[in-house]
TORPA-386822 format. One line per 5 residues: for each residue x, y, z of C-alpha. Coordinates in steps of 0.5 Angstrom, whole numbers, plus 500, padded with zeros to 3 digits. Layout:
X:Y:Z | ...
//
This chain:
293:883:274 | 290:884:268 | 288:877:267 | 285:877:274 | 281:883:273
278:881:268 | 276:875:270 | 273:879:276 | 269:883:271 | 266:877:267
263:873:274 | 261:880:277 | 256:881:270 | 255:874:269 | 258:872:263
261:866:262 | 269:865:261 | 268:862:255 | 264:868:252 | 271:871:250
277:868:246 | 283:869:248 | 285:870:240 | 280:877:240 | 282:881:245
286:887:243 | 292:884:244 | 291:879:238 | 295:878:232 | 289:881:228
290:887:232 | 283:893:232 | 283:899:235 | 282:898:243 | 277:903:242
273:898:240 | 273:894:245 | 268:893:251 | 272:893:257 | 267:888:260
267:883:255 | 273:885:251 | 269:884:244 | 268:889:239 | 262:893:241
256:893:237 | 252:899:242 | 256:903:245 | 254:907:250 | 258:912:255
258:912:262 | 260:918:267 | 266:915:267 | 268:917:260 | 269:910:258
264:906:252 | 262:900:254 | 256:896:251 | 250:896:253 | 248:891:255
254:889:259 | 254:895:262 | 247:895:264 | 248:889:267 | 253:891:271
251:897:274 | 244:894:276 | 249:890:282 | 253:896:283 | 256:903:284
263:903:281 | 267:904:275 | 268:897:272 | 275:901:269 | 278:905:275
273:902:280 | 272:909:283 | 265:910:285 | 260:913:280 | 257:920:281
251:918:275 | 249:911:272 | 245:915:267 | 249:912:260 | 249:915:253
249:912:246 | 256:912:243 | 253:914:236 | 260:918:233 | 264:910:236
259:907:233 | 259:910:226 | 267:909:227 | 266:901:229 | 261:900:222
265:904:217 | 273:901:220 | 270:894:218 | 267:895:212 | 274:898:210
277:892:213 | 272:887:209 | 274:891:203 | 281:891:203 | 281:883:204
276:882:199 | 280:886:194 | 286:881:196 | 282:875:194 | 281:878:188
287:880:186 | 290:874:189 | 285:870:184 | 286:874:178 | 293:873:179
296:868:174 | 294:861:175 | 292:864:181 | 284:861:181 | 287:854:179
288:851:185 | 286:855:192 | 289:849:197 | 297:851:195 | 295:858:194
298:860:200 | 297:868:201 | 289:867:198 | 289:863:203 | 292:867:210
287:872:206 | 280:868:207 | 283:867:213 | 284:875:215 | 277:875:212
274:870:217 | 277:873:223 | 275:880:222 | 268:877:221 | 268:873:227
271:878:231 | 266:883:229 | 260:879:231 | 264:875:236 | 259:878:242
253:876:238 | 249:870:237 | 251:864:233 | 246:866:228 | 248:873:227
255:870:226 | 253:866:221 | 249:871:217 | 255:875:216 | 260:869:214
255:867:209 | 254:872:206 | 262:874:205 | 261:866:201 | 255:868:197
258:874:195 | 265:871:193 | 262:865:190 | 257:868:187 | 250:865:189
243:867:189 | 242:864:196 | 246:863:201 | 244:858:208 | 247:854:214
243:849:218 | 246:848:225 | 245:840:228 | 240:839:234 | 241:832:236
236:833:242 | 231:833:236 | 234:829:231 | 233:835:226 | 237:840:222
235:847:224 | 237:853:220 | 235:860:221 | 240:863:216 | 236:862:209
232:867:204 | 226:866:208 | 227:870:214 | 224:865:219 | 226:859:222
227:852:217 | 226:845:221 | 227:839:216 | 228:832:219 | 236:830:220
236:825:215 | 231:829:210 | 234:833:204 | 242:834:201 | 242:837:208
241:832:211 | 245:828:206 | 251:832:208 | 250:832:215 | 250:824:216
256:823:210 | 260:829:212 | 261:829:204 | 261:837:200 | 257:836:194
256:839:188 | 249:838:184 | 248:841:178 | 241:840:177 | 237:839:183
231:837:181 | 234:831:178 | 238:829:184 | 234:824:188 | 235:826:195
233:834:193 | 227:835:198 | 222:840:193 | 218:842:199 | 220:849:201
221:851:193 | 213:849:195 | 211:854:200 | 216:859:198 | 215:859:189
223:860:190 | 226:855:184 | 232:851:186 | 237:850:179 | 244:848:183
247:848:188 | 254:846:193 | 253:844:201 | 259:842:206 | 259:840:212
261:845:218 | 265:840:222 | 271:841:228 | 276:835:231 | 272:831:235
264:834:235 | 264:831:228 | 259:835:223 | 256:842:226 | 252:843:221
252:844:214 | 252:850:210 | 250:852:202 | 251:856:196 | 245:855:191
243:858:185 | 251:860:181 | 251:867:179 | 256:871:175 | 257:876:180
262:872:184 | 270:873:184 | 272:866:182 | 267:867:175 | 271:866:169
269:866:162 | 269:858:161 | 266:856:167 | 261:851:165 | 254:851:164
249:846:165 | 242:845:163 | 236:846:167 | 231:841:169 | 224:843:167
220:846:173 | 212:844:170 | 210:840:164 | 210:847:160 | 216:849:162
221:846:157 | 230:843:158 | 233:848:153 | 235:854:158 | 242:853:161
245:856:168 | 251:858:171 | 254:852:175 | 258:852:180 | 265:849:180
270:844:183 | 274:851:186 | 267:854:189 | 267:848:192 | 275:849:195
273:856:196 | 267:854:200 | 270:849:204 | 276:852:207 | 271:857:209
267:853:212 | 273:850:216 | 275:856:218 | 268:858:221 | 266:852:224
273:853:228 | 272:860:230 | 266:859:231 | 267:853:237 | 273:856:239
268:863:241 | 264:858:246 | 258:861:242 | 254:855:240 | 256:851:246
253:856:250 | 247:856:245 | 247:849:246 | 247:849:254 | 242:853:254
237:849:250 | 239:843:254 | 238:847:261 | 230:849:258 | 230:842:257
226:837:262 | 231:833:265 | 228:827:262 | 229:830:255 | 236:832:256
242:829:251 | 246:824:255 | 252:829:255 | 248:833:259 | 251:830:265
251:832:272 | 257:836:272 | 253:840:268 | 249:844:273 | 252:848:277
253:846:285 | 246:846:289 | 248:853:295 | 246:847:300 | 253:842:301
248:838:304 | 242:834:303 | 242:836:296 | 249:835:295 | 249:828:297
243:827:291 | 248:830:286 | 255:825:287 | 249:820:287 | 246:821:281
253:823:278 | 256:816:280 | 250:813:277 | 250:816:271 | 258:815:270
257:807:272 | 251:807:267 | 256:810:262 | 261:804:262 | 257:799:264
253:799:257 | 259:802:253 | 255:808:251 | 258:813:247 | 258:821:251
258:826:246 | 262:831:249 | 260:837:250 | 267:841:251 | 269:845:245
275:840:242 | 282:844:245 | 279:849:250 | 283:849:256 | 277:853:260
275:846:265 | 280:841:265 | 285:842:270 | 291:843:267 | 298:847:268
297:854:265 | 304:852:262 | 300:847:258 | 294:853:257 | 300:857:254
303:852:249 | 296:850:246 | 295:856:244 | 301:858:240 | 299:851:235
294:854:231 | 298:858:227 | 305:854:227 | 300:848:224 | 296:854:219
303:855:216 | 305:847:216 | 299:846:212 | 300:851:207 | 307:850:206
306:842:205 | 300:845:200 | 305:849:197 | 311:843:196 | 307:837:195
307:835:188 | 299:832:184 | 300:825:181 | 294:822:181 | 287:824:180
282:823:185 | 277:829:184 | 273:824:179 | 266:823:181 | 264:816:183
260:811:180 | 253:811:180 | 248:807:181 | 243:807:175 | 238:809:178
241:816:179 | 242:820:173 | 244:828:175 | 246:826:183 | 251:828:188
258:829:185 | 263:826:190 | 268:830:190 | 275:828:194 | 278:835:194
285:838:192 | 288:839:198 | 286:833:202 | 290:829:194 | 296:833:196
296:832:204 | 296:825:202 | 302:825:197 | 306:829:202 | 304:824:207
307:818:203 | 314:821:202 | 314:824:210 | 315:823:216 | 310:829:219
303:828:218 | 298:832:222 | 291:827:223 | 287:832:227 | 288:837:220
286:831:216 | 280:829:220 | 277:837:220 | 278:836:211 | 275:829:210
269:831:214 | 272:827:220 | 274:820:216 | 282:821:216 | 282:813:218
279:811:212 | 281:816:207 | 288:814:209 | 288:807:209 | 285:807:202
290:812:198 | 295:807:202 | 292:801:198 | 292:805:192 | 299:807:192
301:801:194 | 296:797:189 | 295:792:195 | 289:790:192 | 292:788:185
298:785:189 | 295:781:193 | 289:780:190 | 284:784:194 | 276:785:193
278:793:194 | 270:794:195 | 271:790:201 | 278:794:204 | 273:799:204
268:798:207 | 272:794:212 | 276:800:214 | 270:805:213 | 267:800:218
272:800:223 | 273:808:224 | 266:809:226 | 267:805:232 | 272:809:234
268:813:238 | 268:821:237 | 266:822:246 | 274:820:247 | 279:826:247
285:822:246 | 283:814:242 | 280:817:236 | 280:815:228 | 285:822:228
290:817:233 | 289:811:229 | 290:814:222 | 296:817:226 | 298:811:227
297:808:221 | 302:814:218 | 307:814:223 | 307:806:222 | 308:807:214
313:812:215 | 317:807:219 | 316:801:215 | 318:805:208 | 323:811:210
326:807:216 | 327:801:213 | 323:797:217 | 320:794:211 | 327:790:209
329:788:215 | 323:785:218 | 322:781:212 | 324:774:211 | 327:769:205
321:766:206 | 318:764:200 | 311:762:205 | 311:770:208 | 310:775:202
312:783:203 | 306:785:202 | 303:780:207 | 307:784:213 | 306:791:211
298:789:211 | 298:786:217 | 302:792:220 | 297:796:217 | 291:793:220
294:793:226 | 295:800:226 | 288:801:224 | 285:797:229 | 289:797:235
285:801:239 | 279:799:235 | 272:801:240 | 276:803:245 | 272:806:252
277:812:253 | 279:807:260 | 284:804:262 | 285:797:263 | 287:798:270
280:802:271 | 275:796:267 | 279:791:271 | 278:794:278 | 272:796:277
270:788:274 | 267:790:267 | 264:785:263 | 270:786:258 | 275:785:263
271:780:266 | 271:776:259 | 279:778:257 | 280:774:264 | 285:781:265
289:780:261 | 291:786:256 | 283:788:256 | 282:793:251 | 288:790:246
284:784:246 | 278:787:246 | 280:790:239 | 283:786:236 | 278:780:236
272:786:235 | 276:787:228 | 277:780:226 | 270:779:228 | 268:785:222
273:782:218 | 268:775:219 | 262:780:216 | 261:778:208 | 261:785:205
267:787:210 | 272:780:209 | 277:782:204 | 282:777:205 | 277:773:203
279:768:197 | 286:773:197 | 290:769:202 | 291:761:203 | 288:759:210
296:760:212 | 297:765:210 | 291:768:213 | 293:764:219 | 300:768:219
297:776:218 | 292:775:223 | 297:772:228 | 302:778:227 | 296:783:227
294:780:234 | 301:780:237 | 302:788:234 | 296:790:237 | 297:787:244
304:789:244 | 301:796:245 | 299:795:253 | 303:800:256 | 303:794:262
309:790:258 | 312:796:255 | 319:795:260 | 319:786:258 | 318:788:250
324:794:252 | 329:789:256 | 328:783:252 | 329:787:244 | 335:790:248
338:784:250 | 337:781:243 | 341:787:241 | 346:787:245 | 347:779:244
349:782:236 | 357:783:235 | 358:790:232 | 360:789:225 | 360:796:222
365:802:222 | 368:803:230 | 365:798:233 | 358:801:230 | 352:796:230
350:794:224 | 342:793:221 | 338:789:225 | 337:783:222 | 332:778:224
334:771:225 | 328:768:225 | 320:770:225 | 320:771:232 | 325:776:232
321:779:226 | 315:779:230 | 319:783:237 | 322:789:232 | 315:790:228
312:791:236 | 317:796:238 | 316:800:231 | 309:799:234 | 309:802:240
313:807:237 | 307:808:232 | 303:808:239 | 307:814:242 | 309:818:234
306:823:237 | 312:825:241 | 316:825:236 | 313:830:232 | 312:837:231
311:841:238 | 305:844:236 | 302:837:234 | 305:834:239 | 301:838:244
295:838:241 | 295:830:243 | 298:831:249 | 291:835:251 | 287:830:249
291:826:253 | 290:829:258 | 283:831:258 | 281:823:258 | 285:823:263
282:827:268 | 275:824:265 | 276:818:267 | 279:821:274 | 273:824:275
269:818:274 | 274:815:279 | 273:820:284 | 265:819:283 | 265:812:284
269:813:290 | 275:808:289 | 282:811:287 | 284:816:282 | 289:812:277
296:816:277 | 296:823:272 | 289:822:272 | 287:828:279 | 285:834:275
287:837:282 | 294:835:281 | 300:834:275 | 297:831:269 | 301:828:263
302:836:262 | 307:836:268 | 311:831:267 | 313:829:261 | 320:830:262
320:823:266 | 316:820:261 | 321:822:256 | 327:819:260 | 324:813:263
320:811:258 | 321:814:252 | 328:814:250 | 330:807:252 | 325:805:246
326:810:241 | 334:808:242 | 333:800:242 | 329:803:235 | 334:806:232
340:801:234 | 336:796:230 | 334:801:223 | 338:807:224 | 334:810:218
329:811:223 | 332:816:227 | 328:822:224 | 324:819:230 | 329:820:236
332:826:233 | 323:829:235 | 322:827:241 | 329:830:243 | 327:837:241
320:835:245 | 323:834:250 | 327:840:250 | 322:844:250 | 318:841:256
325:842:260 | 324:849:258 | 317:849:261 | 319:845:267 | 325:849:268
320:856:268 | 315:852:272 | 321:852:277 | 324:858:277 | 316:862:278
315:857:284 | 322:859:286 | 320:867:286 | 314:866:289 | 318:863:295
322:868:296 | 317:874:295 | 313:869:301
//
């Protein structure tokens, strides 16, 4: 009833239902008083005034509402008086409550710094942690009914005050006009500078954090605002404001170290000045900052950009810029199921489903890439079950404390936070800086089973494919095994993630470093390395092991985020070239080797004899192709039938290790480790499982509703107005699931780890499914 009646309370003052996150009420775990909260909106007052009723209410909001009606938005009873009264003592209360609040987490993080050994590494400090993150919370639940500038003035100054800066500033992207805009700086105005222009710029385009000790020297630093304002910039850190699936944000920076910060020690380092004139000599030396400002900047820049999404402030920010757009300047995210519905459900209605099957035939047509526009886990438009609404939102603290406790167990062995080698030409420039965190997510990656790709991708700056295929190849030193140019490994993957379009929901560079893992994890901690090995002097270990590797990379490579089912139905031009034959799997394994084809990117090149390559890029083509769900029964039957054609030769009658016989039985178990890889997800931890189940189904309903708009059936699970995959994967875990896992396991019992997750996942679905049941049981019987 709550729920209900505030939904009436925000469509009746116009507010979106976005505008309130369902984690800043007073229900929250972060819990406030409820005082302090605006019964229309929900959030933390800022002007509160009382109304004849005797409750407070922001201004504005209540403003709103009284100018379309008579009655108490609490009781509903009707007013006397409209008249309404400044709240000076809740106001005082609100203003002297958080800065308490603020206080108290700020003194923790000094305390937790000062500890000993405290302030060495932030990422493993799992307390100081859950404290910068109180910190954020409080922050943006205080600024929550504000603007995105206001919210990240106050995040920013807590950074600078940390760190220690003299300077702090945060540019958000405009990708309407190609520009960094930043109204959070120490001019006090507004700041346009082009997106490529600047360390900004640099950092926005890269996603990389940078530390640069002498800006002067740097040669992407841009002198032209210290120009007009006479501000002299010495040094500085920039991180990008990045979130799973929107990429880079923005950026934020830190200029000028100070002595003032928490994370100050008497040994930190100090760097020489560049001379600002020709009078003005080199010999003064500043503060710089460090490794760990760095760290400390990061995580709270991840926290902000997240919170920040997730309140729905920007994307409103962003829709409203776009509304005051000509149609004809609008980004092509901004599509007709943008604008609300014309009151006419004729003539002007008709217009409308026209433009919109136009635009979505454009879409596919020419293979564009949509950015969305949806934050990345909201719930608001999609369509799915309120089961799955409640699930999602339980997984961000499950995940926190995932991430914390892998920080806090996983063991450094290699150093990884070296700067890059530069060309000669920069002499004080950018130090690339891999952080701390991301080197102990990896080394626990190696060694374990679970591995969250949506969590790696928001610490890498969006490039988990990459960066996990690299520390693979290193810690297995492939490339001096087998001889490989490492400089063309990297290039080939860094290549092949940015075709991994970010519009997708589901097929992403997040699944296909998911895949990657899970893939790895099979072939070392489930023993299918061994197994699929052959006594064959021709095929090398390392041979297999890259060409699974690649084919995990490359699997779903430039993928549409459409099915094979819709591209052949609907005569597209890959479908058409493929002969409709597995269109997408074809489609990425050749648009893969054709990158490989490019000479910065041939890493084979030279490193296998021409047989040799013939062999890899066969088993790579038949792994690829095996993920077609279309011939997941054949592959199931037959790799069945080949095991039950096997005696039993362990102890009661149990079935020994598969060994393949021959290369073709080989090829059949690595496909079934492959579709495993392809579905890891379903084994892993519930609250990562159904973060990908989302997304899941949001592409799903995506392309429902392009199907819906070209007037041609919606594809099975794919009608927002009906069950999605949230709804029905009980059946999909008996009939599908199960049967692959089980012939899995029969062939390399090590790797049931895989079975045991997807059992308790499917535990967890018939609970939900049960509950569903039982509700809709109640409700017939009140009926």
């Amino acid at each position: 009833r709550r729920a209900h009646w505030r939904g009436f309370l925000m469509a009746e003052t116009g507010l979106p239902q976005e505008a309130t996150p369902v984690d800043m009420g007073p229900g929250n775990p972060w819990q406030h008083p409820p005082s302090f909260y605006c019964p229309i909106s929900q959030q933390c007052m800022h002007d509160p005034v009382v109304l004849s009723d005797g409750h407070s209410y922001e201004r504005r909001h209540i403003e709103r509402w009284l100018k379309q009606r008579s009655t108490s938005p609490v009781t509903r009873a009707n007013l006397l008086k409209k008249d309404v009264y400044p709240n000076h003592a809740l106001r005082n209360a609100i203003e002297e409550y958080f800065q308490q609040v603020f206080s108290v987490h700020r003194r923790a993080i000094r305390e937790s710094i000062g500890e000993p050994g405290g302030g060495h590494f932030l990422g493993s400090n799992a307390p100081l942690l859950r404290t910068i993150d109180a910190l954020m919370q409080s922050s943006l639940l205080v600024n929550a009914d504000l603007s995105v500038e206001r919210v990240l003035k106050h995040i920013m100054q807590e950074a600078k005050a940390l760190v220690g800066a003299e300077v702090a500033s945060a540019f958000l992207v405009d990708h309407v006009r190609g520009e960094l805009f930043s109204t959070v700086n120490s001019t006090g105005s507004e700041i346009r500078i082009p997106l490529n222009v600047g360390i900004a710029g640099h950092v926005a385009a890269t996603g990389e954090q940078v530390i640069i000790y002498d800006t002067y020297s740097d040669a992407h630093f841009d002198r032209s605002v210290d120009k007009k304002t006479g501000f002299t910039t010495r040094n500085m850190m920039c991180v990008p404001l990045s979130v799973r699936n929107q990429g880079v944000l923005g950026v934020v920076q830190l200029i000028n170290k100070t002595t003032s910060g928490v994370l100050q020690s008497d040994d930190s380092p100090k760097h020489a000045a560049a001379p600002t004139s020709a009078e003005e000599g080199n010999d003064r030396h500043y503060q710089s900052f460090t490794t760990e400002d760095l760290h400390f900047l990061q995580v709270f820049a991840s926290q902000a950009a997240n919170a920040i999404v997730h309140s729905g402030a920007l994307e409103r920010q962003q829709h409203q810029h776009q509304q005051q757009l000509p149609p004809s300047q609008r980004p092509p995210g901004a599509m007709a199921w943008d604008t609300p519905p014309a009151s006419n459900p004729s003539s002007p209605k008709c217009e409308q489903m026209s433009l919109l099957r136009k635009q979505c035939w454009d879409r596919f047509q020419a293979q564009e890439d949509v950015p969305s526009c949806a934050a990345e886990d909201s719930t608001a438009s999609r369509g799915s079950s309120g089961d799955l609404t409640r699930a999602v939102g339980a997984w961000k603290d499950e995940d926190t404390k995932d991430m914390e406790r892998s920080a806090s167990t996983c063991e450094c062995k290699h150093l990884h936070n070296k700067p890059l080698p530069r060309r000669a030409q920069d002499t004080v420039t950018i130090e690339r800086v891999r952080s701390s965190f991301e080197l102990e997510v990896l080394s626990e990656a190696v060694k374990s089973w679970e591995f969250s790709a949506l969590d790696f991708a928001e610490i890498t700056g969006n490039q988990p494919l990459c960066r996990l295929f690299a520390f693979l190849c290193e810690s297995f030193d492939v490339a001096g095994r087998m001889g490989l140019d490492s400089k063309k490994v990297l290039c080939f993957v860094g290549e092949l993630e940015r075709g991994y379009p970010d519009s997708n929901a589901y097929h992403t560079r997040a699944h296909a470093a998911s895949v990657l893992h899970s893939m790895h994890a099979l072939l070392e901690l489930g023993g299918l390395a061994q197994l699929s090995h052959l006594n064959d002097a021709e095929c090398t270990f390392e041979e297999t092991r890259l060409a699974c590797w690649i084919a995990a990379a490359v699997h779903d490579y430039d993928h549409l985020g459409l099915t094979n089912d819709f591209l052949v139905r609907t005569h597209h031009e890959r479908a058409v070239f493929y002969n409709d034959q597995h269109v997408n799997e074809q489609h990425h394994a050749a648009q893969a080797f054709a990158l490989m084809k490019r000479a910065d990117c041939n890493f084979l090149e030279g490193a296998l004899s021409s047989s040799a390559f013939r062999r890899l890029r066969a088993l790579t083509i038949d792994l690829v192709v095996a993920t077609d769900m279309a011939d997941h029964g054949r592959i199931v039957k037959s790799f069945s039938g080949l095991l039950d054609a096997r005696e039993p030769v362990g102890e009661s009658g149990a079935s020994a290790p598969f060994v393949p016989a021959n290369s073709a039985e080989a090829s059949q178990l690595l496909q079934v480790a492959m579709k495993t890889a392809d579905l890891g997800h379903l084994s892993m931890n519930w609250s990562t499982h159904l973060r990908w189940v989302d997304r899941l189904e949001r592409e799903f309903f995506e392309q429902g509703d392009m199907e819906t708009a070209l007037e041609i059936p919606v594809s099975f699970l794919m009608d927002r107005t009906k069950p999605g995959p949230s709804q029905t994967q009980v059946g999909f875990y008996d009939y599908v699931v199960f049967p692959l896992l089980l012939s899995l396991v029969r062939a390399a019992p090590d790797a049931e780890h895989v079975l045991r997750g997807a059992t308790s996942n499917r535990e967890h679905w018939k609970e939900l499914e049960d509950a569903r049941e039982e509700e809709a049981a109640k409700a017939k019987e009140e009926v």
